[in-house]
DRENROVEX-726522 format. One record per residue (C-alpha): residue number from 1; x, y, z. Coordinates in steps of 0.05 Angstrom, whole numbers, plus 32768, in hexadecimal, padded with zeros to 4 digits. Layout:
# residues N
(rec NUM (X Y Z))
...
This chain:
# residues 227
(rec 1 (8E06 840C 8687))
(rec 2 (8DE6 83CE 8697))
(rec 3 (8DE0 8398 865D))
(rec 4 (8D93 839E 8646))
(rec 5 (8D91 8354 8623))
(rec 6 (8D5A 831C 862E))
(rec 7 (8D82 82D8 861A))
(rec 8 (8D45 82A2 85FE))
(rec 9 (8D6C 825E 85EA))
(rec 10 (8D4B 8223 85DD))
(rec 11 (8D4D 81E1 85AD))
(rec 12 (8D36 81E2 8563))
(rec 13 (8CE8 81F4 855D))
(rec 14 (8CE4 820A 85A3))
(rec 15 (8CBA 824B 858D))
(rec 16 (8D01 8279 859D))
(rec 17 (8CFA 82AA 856B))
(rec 18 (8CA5 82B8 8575))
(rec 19 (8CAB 82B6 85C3))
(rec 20 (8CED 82E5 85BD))
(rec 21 (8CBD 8311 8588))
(rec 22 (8C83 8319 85BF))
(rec 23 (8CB2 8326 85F0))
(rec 24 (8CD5 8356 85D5))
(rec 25 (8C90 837B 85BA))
(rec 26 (8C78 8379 8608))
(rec 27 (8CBB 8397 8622))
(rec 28 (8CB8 83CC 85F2))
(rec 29 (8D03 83A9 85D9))
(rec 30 (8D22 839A 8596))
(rec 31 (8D28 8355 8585))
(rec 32 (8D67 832C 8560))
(rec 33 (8D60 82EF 854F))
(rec 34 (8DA6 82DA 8544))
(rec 35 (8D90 8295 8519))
(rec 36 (8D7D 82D0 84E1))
(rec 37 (8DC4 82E6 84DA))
(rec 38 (8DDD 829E 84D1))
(rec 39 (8DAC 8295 84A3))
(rec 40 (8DBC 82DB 8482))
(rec 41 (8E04 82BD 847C))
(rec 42 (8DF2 827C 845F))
(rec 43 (8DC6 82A2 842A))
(rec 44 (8E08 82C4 8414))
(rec 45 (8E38 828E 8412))
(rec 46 (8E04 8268 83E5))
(rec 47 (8E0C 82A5 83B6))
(rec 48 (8E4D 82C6 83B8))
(rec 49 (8E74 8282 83C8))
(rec 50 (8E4C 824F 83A6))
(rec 51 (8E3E 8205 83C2))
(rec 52 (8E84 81E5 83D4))
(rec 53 (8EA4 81E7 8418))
(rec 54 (8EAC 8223 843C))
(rec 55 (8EE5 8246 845E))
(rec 56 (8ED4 826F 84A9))
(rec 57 (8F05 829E 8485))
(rec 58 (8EE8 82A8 8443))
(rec 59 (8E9F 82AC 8465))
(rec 60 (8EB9 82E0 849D))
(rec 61 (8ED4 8309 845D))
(rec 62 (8E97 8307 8439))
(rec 63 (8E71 831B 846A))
(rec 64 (8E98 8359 847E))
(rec 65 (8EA1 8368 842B))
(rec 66 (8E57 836E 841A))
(rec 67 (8E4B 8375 8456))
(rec 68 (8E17 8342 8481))
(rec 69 (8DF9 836F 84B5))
(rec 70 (8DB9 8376 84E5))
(rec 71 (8D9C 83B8 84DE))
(rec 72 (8D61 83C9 850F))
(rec 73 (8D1B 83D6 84E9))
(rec 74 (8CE2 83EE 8518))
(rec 75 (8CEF 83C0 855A))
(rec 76 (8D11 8384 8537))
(rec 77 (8D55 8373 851C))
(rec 78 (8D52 8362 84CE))
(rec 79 (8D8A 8342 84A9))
(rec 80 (8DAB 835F 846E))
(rec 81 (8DDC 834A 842D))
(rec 82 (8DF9 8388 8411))
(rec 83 (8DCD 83B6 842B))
(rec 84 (8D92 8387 840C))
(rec 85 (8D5C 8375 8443))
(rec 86 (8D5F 8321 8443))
(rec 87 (8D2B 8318 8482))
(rec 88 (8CFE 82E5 844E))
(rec 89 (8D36 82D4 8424))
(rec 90 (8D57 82A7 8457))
(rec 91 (8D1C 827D 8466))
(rec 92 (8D28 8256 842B))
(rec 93 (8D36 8209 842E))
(rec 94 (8D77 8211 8404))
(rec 95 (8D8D 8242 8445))
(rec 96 (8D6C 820B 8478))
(rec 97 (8D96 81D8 8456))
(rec 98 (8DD4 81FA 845D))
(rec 99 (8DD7 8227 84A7))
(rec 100 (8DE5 81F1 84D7))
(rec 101 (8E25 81E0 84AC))
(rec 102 (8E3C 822C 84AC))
(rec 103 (8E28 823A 84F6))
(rec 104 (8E5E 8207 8518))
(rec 105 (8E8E 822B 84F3))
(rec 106 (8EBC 824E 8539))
(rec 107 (8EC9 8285 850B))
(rec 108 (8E84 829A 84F5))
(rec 109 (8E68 828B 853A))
(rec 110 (8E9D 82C3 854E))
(rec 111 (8E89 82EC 851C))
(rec 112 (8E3A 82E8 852C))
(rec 113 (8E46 82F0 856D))
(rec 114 (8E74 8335 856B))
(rec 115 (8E3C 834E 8535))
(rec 116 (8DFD 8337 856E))
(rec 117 (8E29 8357 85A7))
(rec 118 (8E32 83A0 8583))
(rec 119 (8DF0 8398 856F))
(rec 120 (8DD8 839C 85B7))
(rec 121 (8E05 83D3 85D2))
(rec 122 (8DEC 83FF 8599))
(rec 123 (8DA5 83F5 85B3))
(rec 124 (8DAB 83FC 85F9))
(rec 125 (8D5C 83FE 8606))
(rec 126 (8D56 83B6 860C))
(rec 127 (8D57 8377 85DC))
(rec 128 (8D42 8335 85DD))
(rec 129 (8D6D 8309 85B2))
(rec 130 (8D5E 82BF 85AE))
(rec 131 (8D8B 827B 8597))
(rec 132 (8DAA 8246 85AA))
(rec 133 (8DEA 8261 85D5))
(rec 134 (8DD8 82A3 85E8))
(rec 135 (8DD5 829E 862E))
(rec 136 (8E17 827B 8632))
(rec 137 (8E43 8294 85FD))
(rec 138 (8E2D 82D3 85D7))
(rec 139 (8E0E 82F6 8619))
(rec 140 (8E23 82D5 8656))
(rec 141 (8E15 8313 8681))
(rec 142 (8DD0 831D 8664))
(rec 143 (8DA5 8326 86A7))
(rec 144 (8D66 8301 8688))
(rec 145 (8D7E 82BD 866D))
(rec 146 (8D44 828E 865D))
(rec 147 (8D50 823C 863E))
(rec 148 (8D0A 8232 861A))
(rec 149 (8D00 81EF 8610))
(rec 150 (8CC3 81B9 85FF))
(rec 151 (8CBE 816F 85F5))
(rec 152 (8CD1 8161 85AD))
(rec 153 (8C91 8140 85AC))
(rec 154 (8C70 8182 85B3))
(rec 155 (8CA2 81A8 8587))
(rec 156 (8C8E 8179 854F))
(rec 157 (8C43 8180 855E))
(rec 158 (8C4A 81D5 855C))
(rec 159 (8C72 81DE 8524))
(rec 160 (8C45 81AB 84F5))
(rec 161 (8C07 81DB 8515))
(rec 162 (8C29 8217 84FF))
(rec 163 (8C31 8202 84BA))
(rec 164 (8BE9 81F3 84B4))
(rec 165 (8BF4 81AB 84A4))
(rec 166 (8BCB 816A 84C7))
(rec 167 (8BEA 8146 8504))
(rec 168 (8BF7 8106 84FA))
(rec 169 (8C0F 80D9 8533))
(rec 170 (8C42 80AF 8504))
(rec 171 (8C64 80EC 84E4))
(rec 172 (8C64 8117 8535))
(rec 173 (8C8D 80D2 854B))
(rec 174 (8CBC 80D1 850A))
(rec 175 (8CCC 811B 8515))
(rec 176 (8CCA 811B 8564))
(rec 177 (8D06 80E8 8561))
(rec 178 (8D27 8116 8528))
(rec 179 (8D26 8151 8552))
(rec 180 (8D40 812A 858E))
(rec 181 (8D7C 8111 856A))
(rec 182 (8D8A 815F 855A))
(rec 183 (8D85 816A 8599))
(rec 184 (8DB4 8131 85A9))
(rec 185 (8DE1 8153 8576))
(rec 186 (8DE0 819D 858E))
(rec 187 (8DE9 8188 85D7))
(rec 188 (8E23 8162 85CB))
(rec 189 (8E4D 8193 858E))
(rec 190 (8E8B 81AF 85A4))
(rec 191 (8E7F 81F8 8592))
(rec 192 (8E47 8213 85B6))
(rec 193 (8E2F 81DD 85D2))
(rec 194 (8DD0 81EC 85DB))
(rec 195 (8DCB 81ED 8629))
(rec 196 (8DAF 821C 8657))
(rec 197 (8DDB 824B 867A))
(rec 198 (8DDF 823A 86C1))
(rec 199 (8DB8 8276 86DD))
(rec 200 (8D7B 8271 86A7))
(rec 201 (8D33 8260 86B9))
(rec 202 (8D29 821F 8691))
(rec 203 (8CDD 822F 8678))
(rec 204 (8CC6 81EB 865F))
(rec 205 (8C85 820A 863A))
(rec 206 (8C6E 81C1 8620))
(rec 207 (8C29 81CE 864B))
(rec 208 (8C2F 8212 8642))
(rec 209 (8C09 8242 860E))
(rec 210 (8C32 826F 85E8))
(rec 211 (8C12 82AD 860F))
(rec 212 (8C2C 8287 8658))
(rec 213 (8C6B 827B 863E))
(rec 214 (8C73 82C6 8626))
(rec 215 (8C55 82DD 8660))
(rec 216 (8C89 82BA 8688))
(rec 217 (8CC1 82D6 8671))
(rec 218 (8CA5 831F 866E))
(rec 219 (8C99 8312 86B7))
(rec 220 (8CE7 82FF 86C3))
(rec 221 (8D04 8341 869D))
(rec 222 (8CD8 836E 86C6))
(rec 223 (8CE3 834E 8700))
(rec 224 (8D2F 8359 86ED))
(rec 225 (8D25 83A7 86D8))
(rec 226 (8D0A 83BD 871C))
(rec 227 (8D41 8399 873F))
């Protein structure tokens, strides 16, 4: 059977998870967003491990023990700590703080990945999973493999909108240059390094409205499922 996955990677605040939502709800997919189930792990360690340094091997344990797991609810992937639904839980700044730190662990990145993987053979209908090495590592054979991207500038200037908060040109530049430097960073890291895969569309979507952008990419997966 053919692999059914949509791969949307992108930078930080490149509108991933939403666009990979709508696309998903247009296909008539599921939708993972594999971020969640770092975050899920993070939430986890900060509980059942406390606040020192962590081991791949004592996460990887924990995880399996209580167990960490995706469980589909309607047409979306949900995150879950023994058996306990942690979808809001994770968005937390304590969690924010902490994820980047646990996701360059190899170890955990192997473990995602294998739980992302048999999360998509068990749900052959289609799903649109979105991050930041999907196309290249955890799905390299996905037939849809899309590298969303925007000027930071822009990035900045969406996010601030979405929080409801005022635009102001000093704090856009500040965190424009902030976001650039993680950008820098996740470029140049040496376990899975943010780049497109060399067969995705590159969809810059910095003069784009979200609707184009989704549209776009609905557009490529049909195109692929009458092939």
């Amino acid at each position: 059977m053919a692999l059914r996955v949509v791969a949307i990677d992108g930078p930080a605040a490149s509108g991933k998870s939403s666009t990979a939502k709508a696309v998903a709800e247009a296909l008539g997919w599921t939708h993972l967003d594999s971020g969640a189930l770092y975050r899920a792990l993070t939430l986890a360690a900060l509980d059942h491990l406390g606040g020192g340094q962590w081991l791949e091997t004592r996460i990887v344990g924990m995880a399996e023990d209580l167990p960490v797991r995706l469980h589909l609810i309607g047409t979306e992937f949900r995150p879950s700590v023994a058996g306990v639904d942690v979808g809001d839980a994770i968005r937390t700044e304590r969690v924010t703080a902490k994820v980047s730190a646990l996701a360059a662990l190899p170890g955990v990145r192997r473990w995602v990945n294998a739980q992302q993987r048999q999360a998509a053979q068990e749900h052959p209908s289609g799903v649109v999973v979105d991050g930041r090495d999907i196309g290249t590592v955890v799905f390299p054979d996905a037939p849809v493999k899309v590298f969303l991207t925007a000027t930071p500038d822009e990035r900045v200037r969406r996010r601030i909108t979405q929080r409801g908060e005022a635009l102001d040109a000093d704090r856009v530049a500040r965190e424009s240059q902030a976001l650039a430097a993680r950008d820098e960073a996740d470029s140049q890291r040496a376990v899975a390094p943010l780049k497109p895969a060399p067969d995705a569309l590159v969809l810059d979507s910095t003069r784009l409205s979200f609707e184009e952008q989704v549209q776009r990419v609905v557009a490529l997966a049909r195109e692929w499922a009458l092939r």
